[in-house]
C-alpha positions, 0 to 999 in steps of 0.5 A: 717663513723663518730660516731655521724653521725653513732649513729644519723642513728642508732637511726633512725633505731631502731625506724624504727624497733620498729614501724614495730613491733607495726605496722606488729606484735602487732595486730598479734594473739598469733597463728599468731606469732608461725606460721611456714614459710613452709621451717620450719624456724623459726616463728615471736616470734622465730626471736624475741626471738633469737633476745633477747637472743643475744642482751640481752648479747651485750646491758648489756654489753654496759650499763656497759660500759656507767653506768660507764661514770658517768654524762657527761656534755659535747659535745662529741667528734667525731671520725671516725669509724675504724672497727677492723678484728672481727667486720668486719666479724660479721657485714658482716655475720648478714647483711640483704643483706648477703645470707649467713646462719651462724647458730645460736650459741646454747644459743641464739638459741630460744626455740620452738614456742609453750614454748613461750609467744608472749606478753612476747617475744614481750614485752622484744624485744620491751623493749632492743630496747628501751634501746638500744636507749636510751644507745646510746645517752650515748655511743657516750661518749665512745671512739668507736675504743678503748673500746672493748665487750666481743662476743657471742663466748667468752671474749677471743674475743672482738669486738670494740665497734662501731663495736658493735652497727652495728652488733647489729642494722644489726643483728635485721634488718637482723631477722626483715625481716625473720619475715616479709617474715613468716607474707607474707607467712601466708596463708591469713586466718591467715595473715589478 
């Protein structure tokens, strides 16, 4: 995999991701987006929200990085992609295709349906997406093998940051779909 290559697809499903939102989930009522699946998983504003607070932690930190390339003003060179040991197990357990379940370390896990406010969630999830977008023009500034990011579970574990933007992307595509199986499961009263 090639970075620029890499980042081009990324963008491409990121605006897949923010039109399914405004697609499947805006017209949705606030009672739509609290609405439990019947295993008791999480709703749709859940999925959200957990998205938010792990993505939050990640997008700040690569803003920090790309704030800090200053004004670039020229092409940016390419590289392949070598994924180190971390990125490659974190990538592989937030991969939509994965039927493994890793639960959710306890800060990102979100609060209950019913404390939350689905325009509020919807509007920060929409909001990170946006500016995930829009950081990684910037970031295919950055060297992606070299520069690392702090993990969920702690500075002392760093993940490179192509490593990062995958995991990032597969990790929201991975709960966009949860949130599509919870709307296909709504008795059709709700769903429509």
């Amino acid at each position: 995999m090639y970075k620029l290559v890499t980042s081009a697809e990324l963008q491409q499903r990121l605006a897949h991701i923010l039109d399914t939102v405004e697609r499947e989930f805006r017209p949705l009522t606030a009672e739509q987006l609290r609405t439990k699946p019947a295993n008791g998983g999480w709703s749709i504003v859940e999925c959200l929200q957990h998205l938010n607070l792990a993505e939050r932690f990640y997008i700040r930190q690569l803003q920090h990085k790309v704030d800090k390339l200053g004004l670039v003003q020229h092409n940016p060179d390419d590289q392949v992609i070598e994924s180190g040991l971390v990125g490659q197990l974190l990538i592989r357990i937030v991969d939509p295709k994965s039927k493994t379940k890793f639960p959710a370390p306890g800060v990102v896990r979100p609060r209950t349906a019913t404390d939350l406010d689905p325009a509020d969630v919807m509007g920060q999830f929409v909001e990170l997406q946006t500016l995930l977008r829009s950081l990684l023009n910037k970031a295919v500034y950055l060297d992606w093998n070299r520069d690392k990011t702090s993990t969920l579970f702690g500075s002392w574990l760093k993940i490179r940051v192509g490593d990062m933007v995958l995991m990032l992307v597969a990790h929201t595509e991975r709960h966009m779909a949860q949130a599509m199986r919870v709307k296909a499961g709504m008795p059709p009263a709700l769903h429509d």
